[in-house]
C-alpha positions in Angstrom: 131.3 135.2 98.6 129.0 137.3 100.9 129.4 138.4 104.2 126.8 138.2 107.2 127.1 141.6 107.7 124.3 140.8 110.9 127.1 138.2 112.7 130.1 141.0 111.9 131.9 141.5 115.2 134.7 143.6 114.7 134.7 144.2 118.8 135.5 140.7 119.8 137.6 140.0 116.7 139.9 143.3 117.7 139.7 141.9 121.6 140.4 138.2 120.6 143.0 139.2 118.7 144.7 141.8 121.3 144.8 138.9 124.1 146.8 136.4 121.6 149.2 139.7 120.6 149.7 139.6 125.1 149.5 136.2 125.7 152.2 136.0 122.9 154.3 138.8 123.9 154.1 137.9 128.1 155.7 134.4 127.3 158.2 135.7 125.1 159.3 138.3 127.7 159.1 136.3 130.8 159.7 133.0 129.3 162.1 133.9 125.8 159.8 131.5 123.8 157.7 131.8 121.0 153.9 130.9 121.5 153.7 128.7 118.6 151.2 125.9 119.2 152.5 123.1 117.7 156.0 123.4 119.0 154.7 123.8 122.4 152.9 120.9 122.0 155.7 118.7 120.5 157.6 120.1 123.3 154.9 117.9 126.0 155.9 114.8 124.3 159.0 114.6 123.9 159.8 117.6 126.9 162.9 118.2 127.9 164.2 119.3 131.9 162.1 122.0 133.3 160.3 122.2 130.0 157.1 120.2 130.7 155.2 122.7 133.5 155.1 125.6 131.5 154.1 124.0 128.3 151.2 121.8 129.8 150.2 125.3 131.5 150.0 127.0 128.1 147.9 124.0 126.5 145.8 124.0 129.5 145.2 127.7 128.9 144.0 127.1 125.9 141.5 124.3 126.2 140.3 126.3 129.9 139.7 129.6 127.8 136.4 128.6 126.0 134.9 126.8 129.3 135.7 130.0 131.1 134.4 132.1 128.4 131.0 129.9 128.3 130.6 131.1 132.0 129.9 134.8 130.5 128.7 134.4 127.0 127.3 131.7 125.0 130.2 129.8 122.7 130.3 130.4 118.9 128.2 127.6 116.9 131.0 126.0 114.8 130.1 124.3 111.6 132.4 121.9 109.9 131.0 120.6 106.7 132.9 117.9 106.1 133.2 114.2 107.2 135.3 112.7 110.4 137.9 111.1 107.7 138.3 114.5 106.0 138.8 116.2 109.0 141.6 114.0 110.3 143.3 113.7 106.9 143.3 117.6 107.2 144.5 117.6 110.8 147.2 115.1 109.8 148.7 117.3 106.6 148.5 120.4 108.8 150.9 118.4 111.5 152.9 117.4 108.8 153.4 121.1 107.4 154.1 122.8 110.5 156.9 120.0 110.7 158.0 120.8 107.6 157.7 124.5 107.8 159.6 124.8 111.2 156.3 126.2 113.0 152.9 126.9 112.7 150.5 129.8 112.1 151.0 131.2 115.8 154.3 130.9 115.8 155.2 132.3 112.3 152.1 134.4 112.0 151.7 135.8 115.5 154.8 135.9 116.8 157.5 135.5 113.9 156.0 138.5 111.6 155.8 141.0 115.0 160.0 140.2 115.0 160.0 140.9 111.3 161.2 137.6 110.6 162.0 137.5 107.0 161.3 133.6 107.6 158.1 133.9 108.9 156.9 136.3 106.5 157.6 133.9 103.9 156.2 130.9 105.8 153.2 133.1 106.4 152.8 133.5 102.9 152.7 129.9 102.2 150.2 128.9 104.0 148.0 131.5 103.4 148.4 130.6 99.5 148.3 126.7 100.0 145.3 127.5 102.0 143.8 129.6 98.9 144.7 127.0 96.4 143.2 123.9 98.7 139.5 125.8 99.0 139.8 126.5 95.1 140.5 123.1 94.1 137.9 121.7 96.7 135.1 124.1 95.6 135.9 124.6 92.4 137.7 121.6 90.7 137.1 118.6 92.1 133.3 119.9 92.5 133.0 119.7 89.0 134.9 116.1 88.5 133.5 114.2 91.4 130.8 116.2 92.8 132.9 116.8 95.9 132.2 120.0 98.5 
């Protein structure tokens, strides 16, 4: 692994990174509830009474960010080397888990570990590790069965 030491930007990382700490911290003090994406989002559809305004403001949010954000800057070029089936087989198993694991990265990572969930921390760990073990496999095992990656 190497990093491009000339596309480093520990600036807008640290500032990224402070506005998701706020954003995180404002709803949980003026709203009590956690900023986890995919609960919000299974919240919209299936919302319950006086549920649906704030949680269609949130998602808004975050779609309206990056088309604000173009206004001053130009956007990050993303890169996803993979094909459109891969990608929505991986979308679909990360829904899945974040069923299964009662939340999602936000929400256990973000907001779970700055409570010092024991919960979270665990989740956290998980999918951190089953993150480690699917790029291994991908790039290192199946590379050398089936030329995938």
């Amino acid at each position: 692994m190497t990093i491009a030491w000339q596309v480093f930007t520990p600036w807008t990382a640290l500032t990224g990174g402070a506005l998701i700490g706020l954003a995180a911290a404002l709803l949980m003090s003026f709203n009590g509830r956690i900023a986890g994406i995919s609960g919000i989002v299974a919240g919209l559809l299936q919302p319950a009474r006086g549920e649906w305004q704030w949680r269609a403001a949130f998602v808004a949010g975050l779609i309206m960010a990056p088309l604000l954000f173009r206004l001053f800057a130009a956007l990050p070029v993303a890169t996803i080397d993979a094909d459109w089936l891969t990608v929505v087989i991986a979308g679909l198993l990360v829904g899945v888990g974040t069923r299964y694991g009662s939340g999602c990265t936000s929400g256990h990572g973000v907001c779970g570990l700055s409570r010092f969930s024991l919960r979270s921390l665990v989740a956290t760990m998980a999918f951190m590790a089953s993150g480690f073990v699917v790029v291994y496999l991908v790039r290192h095992v199946l590379q050398h069965i089936g030329g995938v990656a």
